[in-house]
N, CA, C and O atoms as a printed pandas DataFrame, in Angstrom:
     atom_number atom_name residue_name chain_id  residue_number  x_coord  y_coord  z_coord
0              1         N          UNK        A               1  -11.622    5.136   -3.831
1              2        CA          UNK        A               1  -11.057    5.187   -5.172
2              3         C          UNK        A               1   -9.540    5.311   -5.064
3              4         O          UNK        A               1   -9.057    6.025   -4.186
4              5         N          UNK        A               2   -8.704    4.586   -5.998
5              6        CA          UNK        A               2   -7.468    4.912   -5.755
6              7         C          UNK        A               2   -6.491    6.064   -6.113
7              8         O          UNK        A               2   -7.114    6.834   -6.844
8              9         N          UNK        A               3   -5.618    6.372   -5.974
9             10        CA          UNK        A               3   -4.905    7.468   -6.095
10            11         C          UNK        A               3   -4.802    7.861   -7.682
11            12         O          UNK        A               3   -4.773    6.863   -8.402
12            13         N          UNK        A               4   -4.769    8.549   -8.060
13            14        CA          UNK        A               4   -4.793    8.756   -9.888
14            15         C          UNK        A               4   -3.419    8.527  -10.467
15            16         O          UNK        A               4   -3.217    8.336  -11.666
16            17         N          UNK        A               5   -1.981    8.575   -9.020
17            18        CA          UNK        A               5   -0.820    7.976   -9.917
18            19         C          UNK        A               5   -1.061    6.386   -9.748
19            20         O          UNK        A               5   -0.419    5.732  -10.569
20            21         N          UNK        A               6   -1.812    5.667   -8.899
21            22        CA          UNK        A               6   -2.120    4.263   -8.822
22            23         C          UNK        A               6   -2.697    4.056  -10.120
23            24         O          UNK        A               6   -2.064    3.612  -11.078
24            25         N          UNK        A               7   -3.733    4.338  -10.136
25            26        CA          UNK        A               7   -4.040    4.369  -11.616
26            27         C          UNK        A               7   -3.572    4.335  -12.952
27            28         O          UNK        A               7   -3.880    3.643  -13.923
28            29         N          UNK        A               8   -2.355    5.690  -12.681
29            30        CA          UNK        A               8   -1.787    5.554  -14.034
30            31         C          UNK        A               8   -0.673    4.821  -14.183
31            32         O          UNK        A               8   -0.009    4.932  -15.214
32            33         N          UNK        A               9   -0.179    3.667  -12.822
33            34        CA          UNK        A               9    0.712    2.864  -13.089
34            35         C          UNK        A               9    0.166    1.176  -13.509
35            36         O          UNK        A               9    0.780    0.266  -14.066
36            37         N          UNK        A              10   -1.162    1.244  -13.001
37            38        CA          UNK        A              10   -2.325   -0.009  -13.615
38            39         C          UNK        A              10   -2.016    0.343  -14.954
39            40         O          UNK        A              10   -1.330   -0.542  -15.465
40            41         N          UNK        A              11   -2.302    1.484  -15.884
41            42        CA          UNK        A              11   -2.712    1.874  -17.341
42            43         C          UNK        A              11   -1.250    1.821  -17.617
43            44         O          UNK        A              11   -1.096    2.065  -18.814
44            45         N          UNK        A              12   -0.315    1.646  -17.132
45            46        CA          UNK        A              12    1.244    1.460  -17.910
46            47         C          UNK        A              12    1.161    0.379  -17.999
47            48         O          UNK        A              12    0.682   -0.178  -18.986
48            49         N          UNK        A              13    1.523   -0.098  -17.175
49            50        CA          UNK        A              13    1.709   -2.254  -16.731
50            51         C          UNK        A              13    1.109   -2.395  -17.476
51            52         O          UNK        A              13    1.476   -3.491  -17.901
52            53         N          UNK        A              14   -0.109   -1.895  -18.403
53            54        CA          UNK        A              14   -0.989   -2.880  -19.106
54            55         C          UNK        A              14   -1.016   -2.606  -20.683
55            56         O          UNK        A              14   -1.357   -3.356  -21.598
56            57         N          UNK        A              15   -0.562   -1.334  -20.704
57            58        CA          UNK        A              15   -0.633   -0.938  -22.400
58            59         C          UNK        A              15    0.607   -0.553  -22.697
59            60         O          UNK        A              15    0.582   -0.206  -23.878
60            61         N          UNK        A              16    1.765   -0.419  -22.225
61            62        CA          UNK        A              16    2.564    1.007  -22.090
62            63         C          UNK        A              16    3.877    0.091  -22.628
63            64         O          UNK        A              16    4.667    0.743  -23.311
64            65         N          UNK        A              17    4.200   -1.233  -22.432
65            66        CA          UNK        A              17    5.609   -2.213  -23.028
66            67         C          UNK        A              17    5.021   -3.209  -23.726
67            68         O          UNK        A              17    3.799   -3.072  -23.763
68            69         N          UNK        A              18    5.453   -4.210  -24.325
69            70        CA          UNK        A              18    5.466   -5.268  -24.310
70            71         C          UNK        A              18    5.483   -6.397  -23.288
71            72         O          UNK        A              18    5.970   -6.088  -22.201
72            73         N          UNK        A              19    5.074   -7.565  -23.417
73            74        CA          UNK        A              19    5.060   -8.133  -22.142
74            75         C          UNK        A              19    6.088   -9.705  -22.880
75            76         O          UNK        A              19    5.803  -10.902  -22.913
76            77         N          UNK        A              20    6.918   -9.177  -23.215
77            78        CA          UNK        A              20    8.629  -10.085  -23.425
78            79         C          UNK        A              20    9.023  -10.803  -22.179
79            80         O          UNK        A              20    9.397  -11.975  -22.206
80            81         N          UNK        A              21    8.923   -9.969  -20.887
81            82        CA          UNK        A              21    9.116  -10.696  -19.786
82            83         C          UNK        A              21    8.526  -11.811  -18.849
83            84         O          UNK        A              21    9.210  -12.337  -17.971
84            85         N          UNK        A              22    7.018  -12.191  -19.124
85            86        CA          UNK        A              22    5.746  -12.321  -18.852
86            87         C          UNK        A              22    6.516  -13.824  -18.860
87            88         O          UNK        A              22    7.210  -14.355  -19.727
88            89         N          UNK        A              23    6.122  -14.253  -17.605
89            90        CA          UNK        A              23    6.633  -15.872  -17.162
90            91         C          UNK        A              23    7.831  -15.667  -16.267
91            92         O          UNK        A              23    7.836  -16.300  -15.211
92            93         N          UNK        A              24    8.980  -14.766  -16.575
93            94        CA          UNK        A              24   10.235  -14.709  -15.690
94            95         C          UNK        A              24   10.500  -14.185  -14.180
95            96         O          UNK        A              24   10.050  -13.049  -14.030
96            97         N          UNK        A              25   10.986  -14.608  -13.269
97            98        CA          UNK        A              25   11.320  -14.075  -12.278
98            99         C          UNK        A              25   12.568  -13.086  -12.362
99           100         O          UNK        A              25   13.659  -13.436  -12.812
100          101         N          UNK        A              26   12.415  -12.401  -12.101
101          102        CA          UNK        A              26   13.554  -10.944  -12.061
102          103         C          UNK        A              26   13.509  -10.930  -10.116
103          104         O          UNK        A              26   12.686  -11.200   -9.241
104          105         N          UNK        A              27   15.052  -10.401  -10.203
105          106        CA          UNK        A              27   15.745   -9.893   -8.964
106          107         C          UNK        A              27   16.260   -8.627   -8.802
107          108         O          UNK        A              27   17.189   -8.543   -9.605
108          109         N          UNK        A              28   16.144   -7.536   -8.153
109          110        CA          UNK        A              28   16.548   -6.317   -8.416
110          111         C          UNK        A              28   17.102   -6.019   -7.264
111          112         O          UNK        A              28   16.490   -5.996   -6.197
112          113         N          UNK        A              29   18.510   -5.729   -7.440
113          114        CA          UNK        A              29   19.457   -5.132   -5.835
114          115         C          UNK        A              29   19.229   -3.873   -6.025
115          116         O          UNK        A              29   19.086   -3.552   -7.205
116          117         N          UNK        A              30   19.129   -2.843   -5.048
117          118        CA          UNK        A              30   19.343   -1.727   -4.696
118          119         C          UNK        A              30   19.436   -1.233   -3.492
119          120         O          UNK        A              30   19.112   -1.804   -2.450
120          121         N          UNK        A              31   20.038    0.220   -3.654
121          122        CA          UNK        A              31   20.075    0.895   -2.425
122          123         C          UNK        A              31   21.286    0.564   -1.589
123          124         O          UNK        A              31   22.084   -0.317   -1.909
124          125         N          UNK        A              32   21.420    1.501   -0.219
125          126        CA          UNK        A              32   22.818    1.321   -0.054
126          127         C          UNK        A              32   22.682    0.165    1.622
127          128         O          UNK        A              32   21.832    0.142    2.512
128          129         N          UNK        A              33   23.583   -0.405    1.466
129          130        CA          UNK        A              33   23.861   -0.360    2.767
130          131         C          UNK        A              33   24.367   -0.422    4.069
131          132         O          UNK        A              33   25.583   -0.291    3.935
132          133         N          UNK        A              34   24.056   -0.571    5.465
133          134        CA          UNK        A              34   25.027   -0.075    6.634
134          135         C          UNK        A              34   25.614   -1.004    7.409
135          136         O          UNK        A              34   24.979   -1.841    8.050
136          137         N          UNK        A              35   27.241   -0.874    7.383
137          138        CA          UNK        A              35   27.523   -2.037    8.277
138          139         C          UNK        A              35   27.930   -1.064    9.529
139          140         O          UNK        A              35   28.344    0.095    9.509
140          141         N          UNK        A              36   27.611   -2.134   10.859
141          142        CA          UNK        A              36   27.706   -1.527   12.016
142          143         C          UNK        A              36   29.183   -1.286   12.764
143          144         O          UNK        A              36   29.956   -2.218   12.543
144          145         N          UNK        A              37   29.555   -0.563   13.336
145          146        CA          UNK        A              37   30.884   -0.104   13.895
146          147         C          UNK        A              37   30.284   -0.636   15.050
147          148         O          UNK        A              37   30.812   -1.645   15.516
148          149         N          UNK        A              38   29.225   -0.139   15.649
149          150        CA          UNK        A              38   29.208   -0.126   16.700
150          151         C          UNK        A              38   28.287   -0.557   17.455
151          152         O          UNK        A              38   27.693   -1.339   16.713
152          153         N          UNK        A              39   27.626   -0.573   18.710
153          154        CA          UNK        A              39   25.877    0.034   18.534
154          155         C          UNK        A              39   25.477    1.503   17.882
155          156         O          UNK        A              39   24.481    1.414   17.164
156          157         N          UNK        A              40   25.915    2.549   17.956
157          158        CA          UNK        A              40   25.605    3.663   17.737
158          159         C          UNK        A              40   26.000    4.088   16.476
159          160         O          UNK        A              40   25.302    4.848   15.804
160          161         N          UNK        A              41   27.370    3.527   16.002
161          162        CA          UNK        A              41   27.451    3.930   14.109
162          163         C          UNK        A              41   27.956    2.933   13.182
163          164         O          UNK        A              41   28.586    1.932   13.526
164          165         N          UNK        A              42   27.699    3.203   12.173
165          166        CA          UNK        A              42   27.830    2.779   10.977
166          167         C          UNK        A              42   28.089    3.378    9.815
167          168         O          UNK        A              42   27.577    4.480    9.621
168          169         N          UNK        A              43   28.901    2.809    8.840
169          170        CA          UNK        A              43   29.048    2.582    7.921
170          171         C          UNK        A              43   28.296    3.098    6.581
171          172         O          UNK        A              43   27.201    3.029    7.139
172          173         N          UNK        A              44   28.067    3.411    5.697
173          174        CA          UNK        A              44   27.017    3.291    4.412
174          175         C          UNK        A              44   27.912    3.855    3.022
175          176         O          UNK        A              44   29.085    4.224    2.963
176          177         N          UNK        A              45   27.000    3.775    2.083
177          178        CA          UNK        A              45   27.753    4.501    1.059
178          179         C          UNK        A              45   26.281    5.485    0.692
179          180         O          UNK        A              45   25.228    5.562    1.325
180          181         N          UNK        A              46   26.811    6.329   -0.887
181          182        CA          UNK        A              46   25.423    6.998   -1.582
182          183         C          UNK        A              46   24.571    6.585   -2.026
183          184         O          UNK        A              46   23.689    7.375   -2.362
184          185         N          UNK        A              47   24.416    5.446   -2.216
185          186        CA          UNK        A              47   23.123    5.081   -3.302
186          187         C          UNK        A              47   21.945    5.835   -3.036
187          188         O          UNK        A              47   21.842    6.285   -1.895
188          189         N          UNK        A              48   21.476    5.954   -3.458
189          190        CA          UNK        A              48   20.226    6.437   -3.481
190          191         C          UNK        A              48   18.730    5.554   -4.191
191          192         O          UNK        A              48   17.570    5.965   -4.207
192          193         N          UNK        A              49   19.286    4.231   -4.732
193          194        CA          UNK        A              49   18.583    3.208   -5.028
194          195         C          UNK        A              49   17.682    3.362   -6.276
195          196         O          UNK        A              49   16.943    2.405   -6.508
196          197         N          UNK        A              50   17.632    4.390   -7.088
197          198        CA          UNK        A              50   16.760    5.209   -7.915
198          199         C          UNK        A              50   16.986    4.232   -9.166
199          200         O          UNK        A              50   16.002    3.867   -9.810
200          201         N          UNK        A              51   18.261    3.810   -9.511
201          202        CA          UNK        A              51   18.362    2.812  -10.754
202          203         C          UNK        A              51   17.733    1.799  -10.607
203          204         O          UNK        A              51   17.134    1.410  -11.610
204          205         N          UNK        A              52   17.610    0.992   -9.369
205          206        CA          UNK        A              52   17.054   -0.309   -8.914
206          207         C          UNK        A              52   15.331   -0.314   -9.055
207          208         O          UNK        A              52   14.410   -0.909   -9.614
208          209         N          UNK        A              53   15.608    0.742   -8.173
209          210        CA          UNK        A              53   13.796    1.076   -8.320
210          211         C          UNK        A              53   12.912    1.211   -9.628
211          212         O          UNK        A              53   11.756    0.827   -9.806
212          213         N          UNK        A              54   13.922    1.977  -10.644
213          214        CA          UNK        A              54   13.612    1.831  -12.168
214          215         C          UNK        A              54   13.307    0.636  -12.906
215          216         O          UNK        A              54   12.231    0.300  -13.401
216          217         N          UNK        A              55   14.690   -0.101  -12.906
217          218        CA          UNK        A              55   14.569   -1.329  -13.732
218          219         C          UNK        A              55   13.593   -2.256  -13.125
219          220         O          UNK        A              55   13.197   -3.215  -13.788
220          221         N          UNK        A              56   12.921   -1.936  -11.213
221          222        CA          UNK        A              56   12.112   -3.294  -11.078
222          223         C          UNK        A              56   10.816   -3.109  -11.716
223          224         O          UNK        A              56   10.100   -4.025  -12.119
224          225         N          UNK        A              57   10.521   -1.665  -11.791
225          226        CA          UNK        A              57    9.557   -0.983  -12.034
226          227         C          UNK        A              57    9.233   -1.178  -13.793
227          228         O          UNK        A              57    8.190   -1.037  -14.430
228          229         N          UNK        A              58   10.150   -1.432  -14.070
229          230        CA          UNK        A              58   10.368   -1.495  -15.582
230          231         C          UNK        A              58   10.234   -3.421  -16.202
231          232         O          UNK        A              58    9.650   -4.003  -17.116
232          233         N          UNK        A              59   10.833   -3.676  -15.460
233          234        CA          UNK        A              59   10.707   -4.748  -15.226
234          235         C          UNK        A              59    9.619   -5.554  -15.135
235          236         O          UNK        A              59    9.510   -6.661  -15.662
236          237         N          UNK        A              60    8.543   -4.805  -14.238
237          238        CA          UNK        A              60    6.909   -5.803  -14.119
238          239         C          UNK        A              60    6.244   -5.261  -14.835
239          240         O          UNK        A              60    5.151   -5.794  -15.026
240          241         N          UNK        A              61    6.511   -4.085  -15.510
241          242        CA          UNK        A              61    5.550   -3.338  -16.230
242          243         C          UNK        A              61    5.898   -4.079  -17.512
243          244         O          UNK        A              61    4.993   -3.875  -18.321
244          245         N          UNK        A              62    6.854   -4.861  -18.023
245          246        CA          UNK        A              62    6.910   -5.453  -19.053
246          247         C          UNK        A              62    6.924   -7.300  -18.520
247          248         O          UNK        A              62    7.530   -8.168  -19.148
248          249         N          UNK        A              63    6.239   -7.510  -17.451
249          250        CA          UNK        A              63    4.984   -8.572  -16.803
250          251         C          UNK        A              63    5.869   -9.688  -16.297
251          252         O          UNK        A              63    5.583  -10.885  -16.330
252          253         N          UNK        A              64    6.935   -9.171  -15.843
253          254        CA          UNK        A              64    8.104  -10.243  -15.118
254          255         C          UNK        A              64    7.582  -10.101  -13.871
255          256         O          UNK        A              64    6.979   -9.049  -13.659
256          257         N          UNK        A              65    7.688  -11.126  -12.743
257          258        CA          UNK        A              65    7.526  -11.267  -11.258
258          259         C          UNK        A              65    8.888  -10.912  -10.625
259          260         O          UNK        A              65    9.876  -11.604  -10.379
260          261         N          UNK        A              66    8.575   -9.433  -10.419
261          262        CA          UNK        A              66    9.832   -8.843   -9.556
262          263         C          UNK        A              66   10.049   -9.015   -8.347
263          264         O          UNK        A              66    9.099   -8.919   -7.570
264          265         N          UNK        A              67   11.399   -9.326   -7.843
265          266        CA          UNK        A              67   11.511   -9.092   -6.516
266          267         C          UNK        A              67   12.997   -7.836   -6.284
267          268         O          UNK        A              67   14.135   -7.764   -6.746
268          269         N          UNK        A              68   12.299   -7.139   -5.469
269          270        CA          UNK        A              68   13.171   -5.952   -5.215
270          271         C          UNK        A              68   14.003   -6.276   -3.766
271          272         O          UNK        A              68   13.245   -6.818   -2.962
272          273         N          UNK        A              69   15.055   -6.123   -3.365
273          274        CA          UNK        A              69   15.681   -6.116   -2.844
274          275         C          UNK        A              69   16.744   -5.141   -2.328
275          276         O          UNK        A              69   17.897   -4.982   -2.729
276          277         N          UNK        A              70   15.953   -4.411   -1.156
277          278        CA          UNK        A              70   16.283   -3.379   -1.204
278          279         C          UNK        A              70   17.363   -2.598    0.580
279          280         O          UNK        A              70   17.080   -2.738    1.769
280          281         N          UNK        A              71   18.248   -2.035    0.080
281          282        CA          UNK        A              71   18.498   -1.314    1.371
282          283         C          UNK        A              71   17.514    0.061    1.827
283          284         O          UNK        A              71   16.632    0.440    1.057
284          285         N          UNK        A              72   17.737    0.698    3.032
285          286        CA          UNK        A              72   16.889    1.487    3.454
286          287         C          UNK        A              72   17.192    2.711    2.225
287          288         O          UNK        A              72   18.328    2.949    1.815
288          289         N          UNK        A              73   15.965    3.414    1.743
289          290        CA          UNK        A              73   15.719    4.389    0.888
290          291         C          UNK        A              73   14.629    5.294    1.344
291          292         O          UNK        A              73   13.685    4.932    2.045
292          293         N          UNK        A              74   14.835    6.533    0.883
293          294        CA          UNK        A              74   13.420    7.295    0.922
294          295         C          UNK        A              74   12.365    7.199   -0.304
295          296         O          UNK        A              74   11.327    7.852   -0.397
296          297         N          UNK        A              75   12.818    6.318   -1.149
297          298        CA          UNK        A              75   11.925    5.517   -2.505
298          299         C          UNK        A              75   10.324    4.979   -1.936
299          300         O          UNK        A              75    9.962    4.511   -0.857
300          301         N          UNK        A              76    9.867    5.176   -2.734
301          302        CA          UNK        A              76    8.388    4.596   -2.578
302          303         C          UNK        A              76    8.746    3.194   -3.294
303          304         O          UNK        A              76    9.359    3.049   -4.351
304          305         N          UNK        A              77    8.110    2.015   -2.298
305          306        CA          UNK        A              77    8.159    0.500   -2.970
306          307         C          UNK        A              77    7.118    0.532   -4.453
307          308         O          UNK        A              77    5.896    0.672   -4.400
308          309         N          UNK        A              78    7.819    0.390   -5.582
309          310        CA          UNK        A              78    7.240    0.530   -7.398
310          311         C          UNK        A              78    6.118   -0.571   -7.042
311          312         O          UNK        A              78    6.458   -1.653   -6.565
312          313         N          UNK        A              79    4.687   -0.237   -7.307
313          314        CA          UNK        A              79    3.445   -1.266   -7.559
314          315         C          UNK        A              79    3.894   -2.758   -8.124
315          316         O          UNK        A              79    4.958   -2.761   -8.742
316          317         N          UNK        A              80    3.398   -3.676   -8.025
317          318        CA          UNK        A              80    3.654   -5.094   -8.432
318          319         C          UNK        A              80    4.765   -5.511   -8.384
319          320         O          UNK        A              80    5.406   -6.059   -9.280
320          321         N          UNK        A              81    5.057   -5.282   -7.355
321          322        CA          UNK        A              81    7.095   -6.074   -6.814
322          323         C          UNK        A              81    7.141   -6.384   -5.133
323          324         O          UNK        A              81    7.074   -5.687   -4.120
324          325         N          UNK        A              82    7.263   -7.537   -5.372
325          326        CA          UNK        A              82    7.665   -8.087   -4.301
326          327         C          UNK        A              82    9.228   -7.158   -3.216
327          328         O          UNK        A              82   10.418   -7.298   -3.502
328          329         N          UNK        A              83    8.878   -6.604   -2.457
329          330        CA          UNK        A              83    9.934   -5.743   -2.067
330          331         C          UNK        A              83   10.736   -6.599   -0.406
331          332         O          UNK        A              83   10.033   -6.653    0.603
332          333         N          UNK        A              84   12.176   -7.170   -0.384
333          334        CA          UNK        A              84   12.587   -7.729    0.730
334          335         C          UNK        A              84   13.756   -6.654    1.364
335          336         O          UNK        A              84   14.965   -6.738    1.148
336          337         N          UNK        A              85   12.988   -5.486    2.315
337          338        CA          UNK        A              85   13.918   -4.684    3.247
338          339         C          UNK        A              85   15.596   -5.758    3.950
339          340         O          UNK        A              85   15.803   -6.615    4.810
340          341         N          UNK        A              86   16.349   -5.045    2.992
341          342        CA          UNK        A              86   17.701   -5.189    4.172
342          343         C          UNK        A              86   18.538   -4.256    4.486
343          344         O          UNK        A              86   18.487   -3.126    4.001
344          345         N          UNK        A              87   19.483   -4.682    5.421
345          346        CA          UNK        A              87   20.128   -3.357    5.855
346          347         C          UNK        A              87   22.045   -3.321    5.650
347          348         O          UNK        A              87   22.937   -2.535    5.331
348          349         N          UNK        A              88   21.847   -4.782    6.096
349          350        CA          UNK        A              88   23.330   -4.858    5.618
350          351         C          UNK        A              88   24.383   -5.359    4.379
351          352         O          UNK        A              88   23.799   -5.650    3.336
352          353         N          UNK        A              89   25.422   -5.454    4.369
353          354        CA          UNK        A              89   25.807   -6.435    2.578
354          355         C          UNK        A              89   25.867   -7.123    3.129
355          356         O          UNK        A              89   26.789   -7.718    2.571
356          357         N          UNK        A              90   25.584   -7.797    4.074
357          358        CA          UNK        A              90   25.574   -9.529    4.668
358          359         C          UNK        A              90   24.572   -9.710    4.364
359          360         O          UNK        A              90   24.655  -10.652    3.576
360          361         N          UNK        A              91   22.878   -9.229    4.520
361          362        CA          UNK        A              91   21.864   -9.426    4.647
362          363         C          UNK        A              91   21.382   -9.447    3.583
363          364         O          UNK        A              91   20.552  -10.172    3.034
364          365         N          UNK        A              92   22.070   -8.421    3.242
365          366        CA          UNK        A              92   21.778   -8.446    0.755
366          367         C          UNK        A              92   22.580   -9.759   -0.060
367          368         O          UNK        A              92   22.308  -10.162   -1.191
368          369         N          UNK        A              93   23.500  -10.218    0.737
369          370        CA          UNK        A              93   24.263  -11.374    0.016
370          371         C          UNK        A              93   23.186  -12.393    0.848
371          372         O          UNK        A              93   22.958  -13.336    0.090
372          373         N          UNK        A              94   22.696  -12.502    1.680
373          374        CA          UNK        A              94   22.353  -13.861    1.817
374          375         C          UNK        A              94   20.769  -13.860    1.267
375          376         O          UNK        A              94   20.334  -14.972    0.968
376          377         N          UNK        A              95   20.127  -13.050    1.152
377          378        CA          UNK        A              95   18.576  -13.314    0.775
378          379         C          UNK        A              95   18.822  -13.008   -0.836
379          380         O          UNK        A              95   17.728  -13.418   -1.224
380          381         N          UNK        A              96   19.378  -12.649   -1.838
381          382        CA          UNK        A              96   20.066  -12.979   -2.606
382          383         C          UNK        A              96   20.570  -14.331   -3.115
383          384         O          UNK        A              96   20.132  -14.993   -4.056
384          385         N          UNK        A              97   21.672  -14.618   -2.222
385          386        CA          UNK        A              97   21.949  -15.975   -2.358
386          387         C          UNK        A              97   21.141  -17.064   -2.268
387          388         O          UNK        A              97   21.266  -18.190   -2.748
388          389         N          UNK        A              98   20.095  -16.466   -1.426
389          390        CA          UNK        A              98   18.996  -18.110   -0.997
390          391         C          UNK        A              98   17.916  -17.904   -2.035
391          392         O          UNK        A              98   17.188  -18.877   -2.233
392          393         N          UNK        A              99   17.642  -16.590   -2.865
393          394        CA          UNK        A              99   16.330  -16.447   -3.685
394          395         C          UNK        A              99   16.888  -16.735   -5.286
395          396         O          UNK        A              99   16.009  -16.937   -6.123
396          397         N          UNK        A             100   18.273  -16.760   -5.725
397          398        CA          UNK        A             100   18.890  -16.775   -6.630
398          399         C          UNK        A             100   18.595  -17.900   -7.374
399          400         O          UNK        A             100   18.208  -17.830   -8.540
400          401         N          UNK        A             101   18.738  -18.819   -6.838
401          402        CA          UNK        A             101   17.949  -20.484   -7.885
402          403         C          UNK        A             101   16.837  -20.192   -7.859
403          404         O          UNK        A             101   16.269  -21.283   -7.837
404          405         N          UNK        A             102   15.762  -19.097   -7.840
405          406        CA          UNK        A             102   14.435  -19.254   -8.238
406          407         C          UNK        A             102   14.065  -18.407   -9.198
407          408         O          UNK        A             102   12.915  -18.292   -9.622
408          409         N          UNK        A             103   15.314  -17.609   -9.677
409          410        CA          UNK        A             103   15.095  -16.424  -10.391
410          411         C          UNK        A             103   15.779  -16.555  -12.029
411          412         O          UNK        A             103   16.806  -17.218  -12.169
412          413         N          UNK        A             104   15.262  -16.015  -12.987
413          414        CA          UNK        A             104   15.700  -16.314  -14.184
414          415         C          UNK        A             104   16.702  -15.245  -15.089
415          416         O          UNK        A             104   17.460  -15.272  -16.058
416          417         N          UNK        A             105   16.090  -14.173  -13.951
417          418        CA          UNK        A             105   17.332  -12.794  -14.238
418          419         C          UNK        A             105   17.610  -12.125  -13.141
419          420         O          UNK        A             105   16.674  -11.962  -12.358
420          421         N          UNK        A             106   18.935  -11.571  -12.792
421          422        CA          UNK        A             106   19.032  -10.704  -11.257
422          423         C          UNK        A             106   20.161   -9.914  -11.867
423          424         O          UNK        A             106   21.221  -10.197  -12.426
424          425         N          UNK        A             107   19.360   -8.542  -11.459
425          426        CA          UNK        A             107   20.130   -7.556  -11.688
426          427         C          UNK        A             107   20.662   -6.682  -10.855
427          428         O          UNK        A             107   19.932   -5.748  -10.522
428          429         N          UNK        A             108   21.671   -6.722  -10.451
429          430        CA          UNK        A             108   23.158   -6.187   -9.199
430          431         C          UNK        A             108   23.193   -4.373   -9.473
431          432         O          UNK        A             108   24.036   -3.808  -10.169
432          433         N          UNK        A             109   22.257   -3.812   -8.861
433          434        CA          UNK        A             109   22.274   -2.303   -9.390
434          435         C          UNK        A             109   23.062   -1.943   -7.847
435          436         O          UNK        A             109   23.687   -0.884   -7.909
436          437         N          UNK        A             110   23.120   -2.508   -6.745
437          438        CA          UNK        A             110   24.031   -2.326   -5.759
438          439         C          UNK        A             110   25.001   -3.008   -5.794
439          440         O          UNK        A             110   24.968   -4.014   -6.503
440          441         N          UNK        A             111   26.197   -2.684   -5.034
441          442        CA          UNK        A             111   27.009   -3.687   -4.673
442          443         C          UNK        A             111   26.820   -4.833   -3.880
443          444         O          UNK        A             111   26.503   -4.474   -2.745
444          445         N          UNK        A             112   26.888   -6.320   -4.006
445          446        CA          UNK        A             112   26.593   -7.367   -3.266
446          447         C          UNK        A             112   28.209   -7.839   -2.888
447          448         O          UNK        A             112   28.981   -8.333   -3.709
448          449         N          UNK        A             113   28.484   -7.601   -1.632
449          450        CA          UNK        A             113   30.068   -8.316   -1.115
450          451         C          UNK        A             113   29.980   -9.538   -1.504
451          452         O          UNK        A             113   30.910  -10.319   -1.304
């Protein structure tokens, strides 16, 4: 049986918005991330990715096909979103850049160089 917050994010997605979004592809940046100095350090800023994680979350629950795009977080990946781990702003500008003509809204909750 599944978890009872699994559950109660099935019973949102389905009663809980409108489904205004239902057909669109959405893009969601978040989270921070690290450019390398070195082998041993790097770079980062604060994010904490919590806005990103919201709006994707918000986002499919009102029946858009999310894709999250995310730097490293201690966030749990939000149910029904496509989630693509990166680490650097090179790596967030280019899977970004290459997923961008397929998407009908993208929303920049990180910084993209």
């Amino acid at each position: 049986m599944p978890e009872p917050e699994d559950l109660f994010e099935y019973i949102l997605k389905c009663i809980a918005c409108k489904k205004d979004l239902r057909g669109k592809k959405v893009l969601v940046t978040a989270g921070p991330t690290q450019e390398a100095i070195d082998p041993v350090r790097y770079i980062t800023n604060h994010s904490t990715g919590k806005m990103g994680y919201a709006l994707a979350t918000v986002a499919a629950r009102r029946g858009a096909k999310v894709t999250l795009v995310s730097g490293v977080t201690n966030l749990e990946v939000p149910l029904f979103v496509d989630y693509v781990p990166v680490e650097s702003a090179e790596d967030m500008f280019e899977t970004v850049t290459k997923a961008a003509p397929e998407q009908d809204i993208i929303i920049k909750s990180a910084a993209v160089a």
